[in-house]
MARSE-251705 format. One record per residue: residue number from 1; residue in one letter; x, z, y of N, C-alpha, C, CB in turn. Coordinates in pm, whole numbers. Each point is the difference from the previous one (the first is absolute). Glycine has a CB too. Example, Ala and Ser with C-alpha at 12.3 -4.5 7.8 and 13.67 -1.06 7.14 Angstrom:
BEGIN
ATOM     n   res    neast      nup   nnorth   caeast     caup   canorth    ceast      cup   cnorth   cbeast     cbup   cbnorth
ATOM     1     A     1319      780     -569      -89        0       119       90        0      120     -189      125      -117
ATOM     2     S      154     -197      222       82        6       119      -77       73      109      118     -215       -63
% end
This chain:
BEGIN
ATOM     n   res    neast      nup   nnorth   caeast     caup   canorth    ceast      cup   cnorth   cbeast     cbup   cbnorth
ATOM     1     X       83        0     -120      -83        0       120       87        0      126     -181      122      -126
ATOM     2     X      150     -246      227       78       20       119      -75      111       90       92     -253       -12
ATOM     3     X     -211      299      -32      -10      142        84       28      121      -66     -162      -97       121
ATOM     4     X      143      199      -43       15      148       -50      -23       71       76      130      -26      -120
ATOM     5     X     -146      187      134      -62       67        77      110       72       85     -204        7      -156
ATOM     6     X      169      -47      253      116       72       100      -60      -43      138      242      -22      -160
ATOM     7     X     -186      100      263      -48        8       129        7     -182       41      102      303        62
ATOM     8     X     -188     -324      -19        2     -148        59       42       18      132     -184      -99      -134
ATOM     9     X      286       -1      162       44      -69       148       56     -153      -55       93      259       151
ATOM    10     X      -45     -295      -17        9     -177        37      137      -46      -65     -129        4       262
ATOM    11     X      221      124     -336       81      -90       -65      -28        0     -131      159       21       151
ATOM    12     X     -266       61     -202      -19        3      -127     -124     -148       10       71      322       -69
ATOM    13     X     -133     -328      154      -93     -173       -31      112      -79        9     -251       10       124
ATOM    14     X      345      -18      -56      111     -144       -19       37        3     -152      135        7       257
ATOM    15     X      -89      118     -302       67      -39      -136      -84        4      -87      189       72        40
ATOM    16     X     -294      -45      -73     -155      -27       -57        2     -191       11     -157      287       124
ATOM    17     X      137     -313       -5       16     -152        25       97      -54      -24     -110       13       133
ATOM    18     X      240       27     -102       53      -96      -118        9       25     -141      112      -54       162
ATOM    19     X     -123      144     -224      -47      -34      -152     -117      -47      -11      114      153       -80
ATOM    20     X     -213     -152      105     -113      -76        -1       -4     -170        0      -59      218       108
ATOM    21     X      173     -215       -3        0     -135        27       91     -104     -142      -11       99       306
ATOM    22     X      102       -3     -292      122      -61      -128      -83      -39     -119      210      172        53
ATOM    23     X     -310      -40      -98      -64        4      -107     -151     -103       21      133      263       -50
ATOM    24     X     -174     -278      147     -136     -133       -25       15      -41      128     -205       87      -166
ATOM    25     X      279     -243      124       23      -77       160     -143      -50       20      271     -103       -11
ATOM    26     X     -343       97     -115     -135      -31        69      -73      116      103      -30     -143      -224
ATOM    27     X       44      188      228      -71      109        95       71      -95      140       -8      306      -167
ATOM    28     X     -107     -290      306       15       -7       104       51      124       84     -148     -172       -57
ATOM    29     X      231      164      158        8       62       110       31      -64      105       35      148      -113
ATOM    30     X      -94      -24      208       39      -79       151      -18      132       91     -107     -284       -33
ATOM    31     X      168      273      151       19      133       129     -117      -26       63      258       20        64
ATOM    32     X     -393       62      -70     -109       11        92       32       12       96     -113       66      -105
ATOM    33     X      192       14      193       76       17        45       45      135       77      -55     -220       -38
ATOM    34     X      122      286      107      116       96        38      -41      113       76      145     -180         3
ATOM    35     X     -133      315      -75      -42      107        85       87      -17      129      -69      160      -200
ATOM    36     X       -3      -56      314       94       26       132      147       34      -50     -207      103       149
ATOM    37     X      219      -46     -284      137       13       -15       80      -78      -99      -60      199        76
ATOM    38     X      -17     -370      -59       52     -111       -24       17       19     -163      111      -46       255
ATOM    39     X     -165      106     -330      -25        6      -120      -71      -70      -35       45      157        -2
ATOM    40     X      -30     -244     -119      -53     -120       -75     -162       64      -81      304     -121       -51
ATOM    41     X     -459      105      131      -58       14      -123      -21     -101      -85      -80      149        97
ATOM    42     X       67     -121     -202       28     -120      -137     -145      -16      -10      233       74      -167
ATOM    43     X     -250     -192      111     -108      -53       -92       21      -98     -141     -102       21       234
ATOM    44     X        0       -8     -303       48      -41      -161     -129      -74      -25      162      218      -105
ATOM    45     X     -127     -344       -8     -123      -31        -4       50      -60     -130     -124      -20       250
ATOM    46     X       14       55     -362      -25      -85      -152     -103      -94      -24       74      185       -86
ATOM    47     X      -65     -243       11      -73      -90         8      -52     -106       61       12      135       -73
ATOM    48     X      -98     -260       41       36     -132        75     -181      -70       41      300      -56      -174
ATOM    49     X     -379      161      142     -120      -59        23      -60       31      161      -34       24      -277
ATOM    50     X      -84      -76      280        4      -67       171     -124      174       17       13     -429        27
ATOM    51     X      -81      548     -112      -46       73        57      131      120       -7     -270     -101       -45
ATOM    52     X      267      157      191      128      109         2      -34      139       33      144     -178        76
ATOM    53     X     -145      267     -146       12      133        -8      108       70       51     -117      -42      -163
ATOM    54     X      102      138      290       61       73        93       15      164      -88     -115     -171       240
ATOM    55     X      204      200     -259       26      135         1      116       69       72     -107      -39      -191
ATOM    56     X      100      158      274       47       32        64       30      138       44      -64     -194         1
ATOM    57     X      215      273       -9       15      146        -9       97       40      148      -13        4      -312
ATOM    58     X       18      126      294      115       16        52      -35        9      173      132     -130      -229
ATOM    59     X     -225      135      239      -57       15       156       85      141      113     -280      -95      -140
ATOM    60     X      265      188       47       72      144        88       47       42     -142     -172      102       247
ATOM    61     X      291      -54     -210      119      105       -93      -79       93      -70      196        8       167
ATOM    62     X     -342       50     -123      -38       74       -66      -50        6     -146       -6       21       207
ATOM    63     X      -17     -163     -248      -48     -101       -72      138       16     -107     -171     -170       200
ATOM    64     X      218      263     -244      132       -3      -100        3     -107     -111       10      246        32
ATOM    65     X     -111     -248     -116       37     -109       -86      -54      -85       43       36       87      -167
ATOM    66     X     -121     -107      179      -51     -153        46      131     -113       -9     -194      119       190
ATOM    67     X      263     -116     -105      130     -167         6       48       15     -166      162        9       318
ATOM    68     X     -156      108     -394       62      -12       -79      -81      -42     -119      150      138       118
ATOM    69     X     -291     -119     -148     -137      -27       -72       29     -107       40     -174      170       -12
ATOM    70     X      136     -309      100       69     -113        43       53      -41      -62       10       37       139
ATOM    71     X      105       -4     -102      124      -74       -86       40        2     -145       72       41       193
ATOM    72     X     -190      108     -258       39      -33      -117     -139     -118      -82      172      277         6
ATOM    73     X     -230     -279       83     -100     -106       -70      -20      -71       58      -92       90      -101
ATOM    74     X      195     -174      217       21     -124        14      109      -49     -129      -58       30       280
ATOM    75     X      140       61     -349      118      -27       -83      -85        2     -121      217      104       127
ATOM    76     X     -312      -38     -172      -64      -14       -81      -83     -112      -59       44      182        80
ATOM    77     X      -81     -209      102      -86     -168       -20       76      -67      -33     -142      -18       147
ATOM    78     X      278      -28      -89       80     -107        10        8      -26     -141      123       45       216
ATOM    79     X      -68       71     -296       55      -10      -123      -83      -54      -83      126      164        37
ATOM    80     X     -298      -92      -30      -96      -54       -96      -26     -157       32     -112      244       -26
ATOM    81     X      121     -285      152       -2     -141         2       92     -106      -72      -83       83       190
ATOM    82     X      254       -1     -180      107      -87        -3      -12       27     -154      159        4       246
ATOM    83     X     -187       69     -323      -15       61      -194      -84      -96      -36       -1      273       -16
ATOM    84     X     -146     -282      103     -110      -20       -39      -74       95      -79       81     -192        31
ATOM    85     X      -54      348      -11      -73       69       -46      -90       55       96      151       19      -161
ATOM    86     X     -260       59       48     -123       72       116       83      136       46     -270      -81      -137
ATOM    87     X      219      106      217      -14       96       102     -172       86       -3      203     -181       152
ATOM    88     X     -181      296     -223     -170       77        10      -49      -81     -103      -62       63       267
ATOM    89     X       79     -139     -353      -58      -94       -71      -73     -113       95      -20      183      -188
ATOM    90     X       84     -257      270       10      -77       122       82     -160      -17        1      263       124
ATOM    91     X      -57     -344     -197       97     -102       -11       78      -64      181     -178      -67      -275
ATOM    92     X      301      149      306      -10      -50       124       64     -150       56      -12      253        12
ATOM    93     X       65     -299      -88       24     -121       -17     -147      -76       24      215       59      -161
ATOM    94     X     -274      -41      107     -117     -104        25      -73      -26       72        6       20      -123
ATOM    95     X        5      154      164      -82       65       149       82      -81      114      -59      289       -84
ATOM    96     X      184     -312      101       62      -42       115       27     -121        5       72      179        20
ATOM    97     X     -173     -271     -103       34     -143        26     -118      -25      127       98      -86      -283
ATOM    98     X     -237      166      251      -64      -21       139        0      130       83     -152     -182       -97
ATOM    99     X      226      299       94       10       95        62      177       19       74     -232       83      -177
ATOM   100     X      250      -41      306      113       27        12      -31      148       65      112     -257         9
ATOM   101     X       -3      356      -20        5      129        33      126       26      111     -113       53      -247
ATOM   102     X       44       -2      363       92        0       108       41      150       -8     -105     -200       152
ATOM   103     X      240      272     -131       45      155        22       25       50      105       73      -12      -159
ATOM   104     X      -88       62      195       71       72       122       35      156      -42     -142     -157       185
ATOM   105     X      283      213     -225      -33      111       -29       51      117      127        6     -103      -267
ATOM   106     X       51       26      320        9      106       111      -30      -61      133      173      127      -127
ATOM   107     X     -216     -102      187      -59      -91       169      130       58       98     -342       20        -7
ATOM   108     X      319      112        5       71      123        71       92       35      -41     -147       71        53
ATOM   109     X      262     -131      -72      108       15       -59      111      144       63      -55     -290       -51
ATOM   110     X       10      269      206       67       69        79      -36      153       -5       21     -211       128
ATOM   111     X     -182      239     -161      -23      122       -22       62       80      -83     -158      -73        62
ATOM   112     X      190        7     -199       82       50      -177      147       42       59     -120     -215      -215
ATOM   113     X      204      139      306      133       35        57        6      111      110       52     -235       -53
ATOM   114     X     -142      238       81      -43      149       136      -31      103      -77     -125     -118       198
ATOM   115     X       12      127     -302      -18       95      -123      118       59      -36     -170     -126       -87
ATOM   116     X      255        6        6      110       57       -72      133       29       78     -104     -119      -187
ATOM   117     X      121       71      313      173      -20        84      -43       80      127      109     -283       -71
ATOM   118     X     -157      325       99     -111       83       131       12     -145       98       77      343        12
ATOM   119     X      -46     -314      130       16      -94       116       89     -121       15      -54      193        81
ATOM   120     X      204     -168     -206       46     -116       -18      -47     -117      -91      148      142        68
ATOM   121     X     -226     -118     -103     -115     -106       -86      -88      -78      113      -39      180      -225
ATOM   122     X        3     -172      368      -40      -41        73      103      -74       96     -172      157       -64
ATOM   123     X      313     -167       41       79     -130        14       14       55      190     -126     -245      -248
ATOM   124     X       87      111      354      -41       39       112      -64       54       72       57      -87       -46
ATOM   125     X     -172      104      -21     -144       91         5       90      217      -36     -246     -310      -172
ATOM   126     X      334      334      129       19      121       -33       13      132       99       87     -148      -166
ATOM   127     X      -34       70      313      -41      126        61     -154       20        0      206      -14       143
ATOM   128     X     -284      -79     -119     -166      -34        11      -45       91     -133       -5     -292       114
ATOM   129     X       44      279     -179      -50       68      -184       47      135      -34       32     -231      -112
ATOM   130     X       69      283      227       71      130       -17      -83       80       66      227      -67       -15
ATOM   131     X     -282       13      130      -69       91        74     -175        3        1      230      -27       132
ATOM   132     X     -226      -68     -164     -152       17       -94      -31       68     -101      -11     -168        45
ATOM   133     X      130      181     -130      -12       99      -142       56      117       53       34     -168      -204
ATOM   134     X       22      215      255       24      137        58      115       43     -155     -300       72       185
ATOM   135     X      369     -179     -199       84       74      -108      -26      -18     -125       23      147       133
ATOM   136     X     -143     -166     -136      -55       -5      -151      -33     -102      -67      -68      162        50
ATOM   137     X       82     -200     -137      -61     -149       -32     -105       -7     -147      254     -106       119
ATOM   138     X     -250      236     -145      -87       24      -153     -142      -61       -2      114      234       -32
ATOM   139     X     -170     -252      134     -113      -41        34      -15     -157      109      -36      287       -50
ATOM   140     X      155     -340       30      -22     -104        68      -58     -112     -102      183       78       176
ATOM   141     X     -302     -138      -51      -71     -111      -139       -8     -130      114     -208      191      -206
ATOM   142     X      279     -189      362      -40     -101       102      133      -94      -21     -160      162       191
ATOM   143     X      165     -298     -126      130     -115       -20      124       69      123     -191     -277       -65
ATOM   144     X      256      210      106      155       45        69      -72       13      152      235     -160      -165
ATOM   145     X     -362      121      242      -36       30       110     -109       93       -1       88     -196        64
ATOM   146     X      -60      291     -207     -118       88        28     -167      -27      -19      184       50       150
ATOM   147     X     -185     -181     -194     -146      -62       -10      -52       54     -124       45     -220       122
ATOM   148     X     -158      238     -212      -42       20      -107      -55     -120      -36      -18      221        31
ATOM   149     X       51     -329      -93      -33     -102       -28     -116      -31      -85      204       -8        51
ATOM   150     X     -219      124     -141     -122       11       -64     -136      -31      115      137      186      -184
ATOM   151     X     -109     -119      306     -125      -16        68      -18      -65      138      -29      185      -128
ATOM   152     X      125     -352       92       28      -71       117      -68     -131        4      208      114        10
ATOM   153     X     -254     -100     -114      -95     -188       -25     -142       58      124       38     -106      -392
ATOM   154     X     -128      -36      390      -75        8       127     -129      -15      -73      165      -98       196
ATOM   155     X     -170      227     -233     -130       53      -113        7      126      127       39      -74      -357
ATOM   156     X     -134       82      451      -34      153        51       99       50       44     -147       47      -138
ATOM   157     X      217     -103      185      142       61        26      -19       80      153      152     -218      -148
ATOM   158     X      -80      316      131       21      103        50      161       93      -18     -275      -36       -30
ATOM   159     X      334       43      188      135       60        -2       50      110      -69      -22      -81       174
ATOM   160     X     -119      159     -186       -8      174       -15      -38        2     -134      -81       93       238
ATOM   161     X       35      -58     -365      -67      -13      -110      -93       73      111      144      -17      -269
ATOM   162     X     -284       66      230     -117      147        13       38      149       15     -124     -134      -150
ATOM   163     X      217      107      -25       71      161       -22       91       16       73      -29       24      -203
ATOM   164     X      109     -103      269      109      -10        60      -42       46      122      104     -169      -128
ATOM   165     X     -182      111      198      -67       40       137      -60      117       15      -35     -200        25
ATOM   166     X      -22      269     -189      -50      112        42      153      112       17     -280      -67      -134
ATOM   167     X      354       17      105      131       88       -17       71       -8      123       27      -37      -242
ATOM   168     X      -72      -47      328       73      -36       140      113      -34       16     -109      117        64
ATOM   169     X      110     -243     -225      111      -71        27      -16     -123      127       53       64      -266
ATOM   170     X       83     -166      306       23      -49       103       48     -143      -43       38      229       120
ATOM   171     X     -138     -292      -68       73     -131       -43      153      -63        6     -215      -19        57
ATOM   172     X      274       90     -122      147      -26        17       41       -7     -165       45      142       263
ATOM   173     X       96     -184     -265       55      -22      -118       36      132      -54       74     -223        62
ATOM   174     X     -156      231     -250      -18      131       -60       53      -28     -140     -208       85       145
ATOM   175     X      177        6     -222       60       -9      -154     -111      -69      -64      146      223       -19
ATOM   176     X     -288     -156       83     -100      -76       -56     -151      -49       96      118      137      -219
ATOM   177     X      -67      -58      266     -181       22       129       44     -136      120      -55      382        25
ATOM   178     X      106     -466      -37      -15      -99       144       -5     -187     -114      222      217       272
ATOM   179     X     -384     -248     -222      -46     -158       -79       89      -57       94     -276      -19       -91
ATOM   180     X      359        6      198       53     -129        55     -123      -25      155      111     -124      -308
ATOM   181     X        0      101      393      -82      -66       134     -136      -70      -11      221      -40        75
ATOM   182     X     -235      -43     -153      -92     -125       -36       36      -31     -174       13     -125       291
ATOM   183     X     -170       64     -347       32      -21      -140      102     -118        7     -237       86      -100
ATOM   184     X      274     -103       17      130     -107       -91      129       16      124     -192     -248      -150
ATOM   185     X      194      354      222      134      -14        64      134       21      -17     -136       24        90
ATOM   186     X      181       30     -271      127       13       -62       30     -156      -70      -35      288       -45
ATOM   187     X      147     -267       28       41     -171       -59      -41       34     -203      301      -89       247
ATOM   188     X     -285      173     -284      -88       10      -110     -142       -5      -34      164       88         2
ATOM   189     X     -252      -74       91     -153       34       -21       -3     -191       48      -97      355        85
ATOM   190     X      194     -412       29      -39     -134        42       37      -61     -120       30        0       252
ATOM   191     X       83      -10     -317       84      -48      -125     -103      -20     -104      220      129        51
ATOM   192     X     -309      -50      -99     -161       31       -55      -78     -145       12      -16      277       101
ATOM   193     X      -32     -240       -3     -115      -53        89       13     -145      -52        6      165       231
ATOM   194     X      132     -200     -139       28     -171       -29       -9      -25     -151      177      -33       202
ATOM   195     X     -105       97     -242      -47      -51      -161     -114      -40      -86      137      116        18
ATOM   196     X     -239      -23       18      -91       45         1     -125     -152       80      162      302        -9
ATOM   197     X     -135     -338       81      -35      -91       116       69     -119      -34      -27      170       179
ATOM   198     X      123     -204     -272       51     -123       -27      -61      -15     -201      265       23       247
ATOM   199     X     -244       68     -315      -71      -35       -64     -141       37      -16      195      -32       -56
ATOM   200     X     -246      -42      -92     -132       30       -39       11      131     -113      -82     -275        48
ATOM   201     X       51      427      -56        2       58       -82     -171       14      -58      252       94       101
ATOM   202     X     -201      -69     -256     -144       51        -6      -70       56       -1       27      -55       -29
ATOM   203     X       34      204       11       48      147        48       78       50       25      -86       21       -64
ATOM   204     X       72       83      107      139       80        -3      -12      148      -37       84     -151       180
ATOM   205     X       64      209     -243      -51      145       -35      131      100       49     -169      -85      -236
ATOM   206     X      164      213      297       73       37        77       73       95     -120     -139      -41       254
ATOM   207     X      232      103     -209       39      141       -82       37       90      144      127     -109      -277
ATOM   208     X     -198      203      242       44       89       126     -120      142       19      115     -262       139
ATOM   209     X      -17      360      -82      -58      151       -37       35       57     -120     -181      -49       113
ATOM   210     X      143      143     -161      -18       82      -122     -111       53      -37      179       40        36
ATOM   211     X     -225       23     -137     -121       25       -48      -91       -6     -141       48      -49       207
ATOM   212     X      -10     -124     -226      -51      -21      -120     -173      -36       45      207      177      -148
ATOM   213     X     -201     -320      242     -137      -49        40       -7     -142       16      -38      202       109
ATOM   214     X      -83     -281     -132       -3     -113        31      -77      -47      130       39       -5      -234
ATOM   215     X        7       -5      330      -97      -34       130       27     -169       23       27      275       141
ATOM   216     X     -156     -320     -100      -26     -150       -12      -61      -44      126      -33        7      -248
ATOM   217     X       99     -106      300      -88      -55       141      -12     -102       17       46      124       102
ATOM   218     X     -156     -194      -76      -78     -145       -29      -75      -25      105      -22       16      -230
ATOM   219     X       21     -174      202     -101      -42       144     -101       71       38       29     -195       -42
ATOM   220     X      -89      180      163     -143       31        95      -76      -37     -112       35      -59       270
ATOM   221     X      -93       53     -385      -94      -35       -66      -56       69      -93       79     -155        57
ATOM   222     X     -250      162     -113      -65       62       -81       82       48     -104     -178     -118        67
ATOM   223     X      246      195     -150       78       20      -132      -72      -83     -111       78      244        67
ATOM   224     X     -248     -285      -73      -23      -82       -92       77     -149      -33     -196      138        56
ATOM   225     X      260     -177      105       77     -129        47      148       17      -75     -133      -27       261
ATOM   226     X      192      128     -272      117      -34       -28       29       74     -154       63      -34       276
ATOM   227     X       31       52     -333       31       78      -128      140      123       47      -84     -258      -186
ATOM   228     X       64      270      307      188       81        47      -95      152      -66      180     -143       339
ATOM   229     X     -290      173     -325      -32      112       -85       14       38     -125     -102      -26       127
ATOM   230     X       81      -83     -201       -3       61      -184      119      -50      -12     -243      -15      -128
ATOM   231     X      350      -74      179      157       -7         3       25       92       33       47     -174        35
ATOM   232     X      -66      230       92       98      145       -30        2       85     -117      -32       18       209
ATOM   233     X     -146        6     -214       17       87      -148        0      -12      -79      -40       76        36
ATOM   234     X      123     -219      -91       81      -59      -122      100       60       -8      -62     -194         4
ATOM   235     X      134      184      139      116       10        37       33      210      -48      -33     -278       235
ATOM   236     X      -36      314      -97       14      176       -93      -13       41      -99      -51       52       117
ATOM   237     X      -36     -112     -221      -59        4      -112      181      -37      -85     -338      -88        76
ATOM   238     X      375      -12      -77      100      -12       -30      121      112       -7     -108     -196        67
ATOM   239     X       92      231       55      118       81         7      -45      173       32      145     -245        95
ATOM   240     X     -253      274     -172      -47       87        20        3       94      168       43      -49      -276
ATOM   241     X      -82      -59      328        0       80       140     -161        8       45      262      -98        86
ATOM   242     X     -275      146       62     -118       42        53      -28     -109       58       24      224        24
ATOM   243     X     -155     -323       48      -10      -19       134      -47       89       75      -12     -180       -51
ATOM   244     X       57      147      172      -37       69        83       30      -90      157       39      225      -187
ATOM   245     X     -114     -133      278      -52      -47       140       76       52      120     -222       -8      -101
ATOM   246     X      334      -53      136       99       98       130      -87       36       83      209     -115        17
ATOM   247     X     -152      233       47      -85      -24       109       31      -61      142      -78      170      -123
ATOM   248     X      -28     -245      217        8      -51       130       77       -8       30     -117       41        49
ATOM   249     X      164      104       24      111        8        75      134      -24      -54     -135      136       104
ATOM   250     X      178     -166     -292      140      -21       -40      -25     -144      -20       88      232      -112
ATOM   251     X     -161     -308      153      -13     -132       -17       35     -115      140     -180      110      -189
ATOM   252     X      224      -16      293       19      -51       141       95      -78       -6      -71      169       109
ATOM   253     X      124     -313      -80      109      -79       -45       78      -27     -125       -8       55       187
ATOM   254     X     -121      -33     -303       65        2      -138      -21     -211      -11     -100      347      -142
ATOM   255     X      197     -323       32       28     -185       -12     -142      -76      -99      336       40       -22
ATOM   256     X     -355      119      -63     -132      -62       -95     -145      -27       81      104      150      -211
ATOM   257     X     -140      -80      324     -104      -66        76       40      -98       83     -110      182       -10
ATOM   258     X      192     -199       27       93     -116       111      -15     -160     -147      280      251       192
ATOM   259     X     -249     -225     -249       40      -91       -67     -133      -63      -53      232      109       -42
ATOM   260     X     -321       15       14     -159      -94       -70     -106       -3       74       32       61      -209
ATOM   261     X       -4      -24      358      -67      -39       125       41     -135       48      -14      234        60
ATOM   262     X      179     -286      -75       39     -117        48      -36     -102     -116      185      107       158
ATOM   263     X     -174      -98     -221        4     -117      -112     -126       31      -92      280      -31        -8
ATOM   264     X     -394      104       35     -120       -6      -123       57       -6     -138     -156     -131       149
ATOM   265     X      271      210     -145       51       25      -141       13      124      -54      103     -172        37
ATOM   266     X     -149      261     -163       12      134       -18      142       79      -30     -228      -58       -69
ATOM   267     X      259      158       63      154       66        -6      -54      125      -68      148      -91       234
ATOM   268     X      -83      122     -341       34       85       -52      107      136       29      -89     -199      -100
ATOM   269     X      119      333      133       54       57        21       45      123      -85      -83     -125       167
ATOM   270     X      165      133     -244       27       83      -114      132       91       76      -91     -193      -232
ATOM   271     X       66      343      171       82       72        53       39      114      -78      -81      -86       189
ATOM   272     X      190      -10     -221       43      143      -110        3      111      -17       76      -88       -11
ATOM   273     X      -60      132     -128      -31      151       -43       91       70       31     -113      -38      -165
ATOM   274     X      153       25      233      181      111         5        5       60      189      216     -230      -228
ATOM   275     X     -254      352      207       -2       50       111      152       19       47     -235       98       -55
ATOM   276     X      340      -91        1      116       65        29      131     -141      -35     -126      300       -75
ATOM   277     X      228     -344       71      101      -91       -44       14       39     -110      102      -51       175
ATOM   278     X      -63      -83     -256        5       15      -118      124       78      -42     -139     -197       -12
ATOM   279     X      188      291     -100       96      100       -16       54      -64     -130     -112      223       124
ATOM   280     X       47     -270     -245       70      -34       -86      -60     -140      -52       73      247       -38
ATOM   281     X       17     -321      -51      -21     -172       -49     -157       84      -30      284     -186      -149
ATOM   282     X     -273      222       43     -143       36       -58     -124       44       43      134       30      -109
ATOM   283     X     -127        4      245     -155        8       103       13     -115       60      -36      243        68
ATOM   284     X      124     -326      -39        1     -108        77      -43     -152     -112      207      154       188
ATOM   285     X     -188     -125     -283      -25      -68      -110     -172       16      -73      290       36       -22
ATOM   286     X     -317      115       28     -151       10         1      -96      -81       52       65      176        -4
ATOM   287     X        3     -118      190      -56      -33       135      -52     -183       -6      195      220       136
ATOM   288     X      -81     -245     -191       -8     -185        15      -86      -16     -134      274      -94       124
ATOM   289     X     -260      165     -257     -132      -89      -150     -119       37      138       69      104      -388
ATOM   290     X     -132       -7      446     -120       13       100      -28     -112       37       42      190        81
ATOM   291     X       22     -239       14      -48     -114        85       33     -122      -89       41      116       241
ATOM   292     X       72     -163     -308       36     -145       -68     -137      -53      -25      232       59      -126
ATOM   293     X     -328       12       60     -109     -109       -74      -74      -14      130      -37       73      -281
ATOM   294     X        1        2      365      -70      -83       155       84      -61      100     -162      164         0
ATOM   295     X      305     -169      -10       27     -101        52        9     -179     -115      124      240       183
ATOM   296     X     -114     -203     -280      -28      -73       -87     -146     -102       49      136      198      -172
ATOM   297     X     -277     -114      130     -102      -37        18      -10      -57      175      -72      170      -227
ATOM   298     X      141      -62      295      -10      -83       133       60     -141       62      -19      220        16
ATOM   299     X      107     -250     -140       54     -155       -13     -110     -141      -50      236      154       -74
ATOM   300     X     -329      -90       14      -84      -76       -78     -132       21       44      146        7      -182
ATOM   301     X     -177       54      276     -120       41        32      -82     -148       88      107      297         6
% end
């Protein structure tokens, strides 16, 4: 396995990518493109058919496995394609002659290097990130200008979260409490967007939070109109999780109402069971049999 469980940052996705790459030149990549601290976010893509499936992690540092769930079942896909074996009992070879699967496992690359390196992980941005964290960085989940990217798309967007405002935070650059001046104003949340806006997806499904829930957001329309309902609870059902309903106010500049408000397309949002970073191969190895069969099903859906 080119993954394993260990703290994720931006030099552990390069060397992930290049074994990945050595090992299935069929797999695509390409630079979505470059946090403020000129860090490469990656994108991956299998398969060669014309409907494309978005999945996407790694939004805020807080999100521990997520890039690494990613990467181990983008390596997983690759392989079952390049073997020709199933996956979940999944012929995926066959699946990806009219299906292609797009990755993104980390968006926020810059947040994972501020997590783990405190302020020198924020490159030019570090006096800016020193004094916003007050020293601390255990709780940083925002990119190298302090933004929380999780809540910068132009879904309801708002500078302050609700909770944040009731706390009398300040629209300024924080560890976690400041959405950004205006939605899509970090070069990661824009990096998104365009992609997003250049191709056709047919969904998309996020990884992000903790918990162990499936939250789903779909067009303006009757639920009799679409199926993003009993897909999700394929999807939890699968991986023995809950759905469930965020509330309002944690939904202010999230990418999953942004994304199936712009395009009348539904999104899936799964958020793993692991309240804490993963500590050994073997919870991190659990953590991922959980989700594999709904990201599986969310390839084929």
């Amino acid at each position: 396995m080119a993954v394993s469980c260990a703290p994720f940052f931006y030099t552990q996705a390069k060397q992930i990518t290049e074994r990945l790459q050595n090992t299935y030149p069929g797999m695509g990549l390409y630079v979505l493109g470059r946090s403020w601290a000129k860090r490469g976010i990656f994108a991956y893509t299998v398969g060669a058919g014309a409907e494309n499936v978005l999945l996407v992690g790694g939004l805020s540092a807080q999100d521990a496995a997520a890039p690494l769930i990613l990467y181990r079942f983008l390596e997983r896909l690759c392989r079952s394609e390049q073997r020709d074996k199933t996956l979940r009992a999944v012929k995926i070879r066959n699946t990806l002659r009219e299906r292609r699967v797009t990755v993104i496992p980390c968006l926020n690359p810059d947040a994972y290097e501020i997590r783990q390196f405190g302020a020198l992980g924020a490159g030019c941005y570090a006096g800016l990130v020193g004094r916003a964290a007050g020293k601390s960085y255990a709780n940083w989940c925002a990119n190298a200008r302090g933004v929380h990217v999780t809540h910068n798309f132009a879904y309801a967007h708002m500078p302050i979260l609700p909770k944040d405002a009731a706390q009398g935070s300040l629209p300024q650059p924080s560890p976690c409490a400041y959405a950004g001046p205006v939605a899509e104003s970090e070069a990661e949340t824009a990096a998104l967007v365009r992609l997003c806006v250049r191709e056709t997806f047919r969904h998309a499904v996020v990884l992000s939070g903790t918990g162990g829930y499936v939250h789903w957001a779909a067009p303006d329309a009757p639920t009799e109109k679409h199926d993003a309902p009993m897909a999700a609870k394929i999807l939890a059902a699968a991986g023995g999780y809950k759905l469930a309903d965020s509330p309002a106010d944690a939904r202010h500049g999230c990418f999953a109402e942004w994304f199936a408000g712009e395009f009348d397309k539904p999104v899936y949002e799964i958020t793993p069971n692991a309240f804490e970073a993963m500590q050994t191969q073997q919870s991190f190895d659990a953590l991922y049999a959980q989700i594999e069969e709904m990201l599986v099903l969310a390839t084929i859906l």
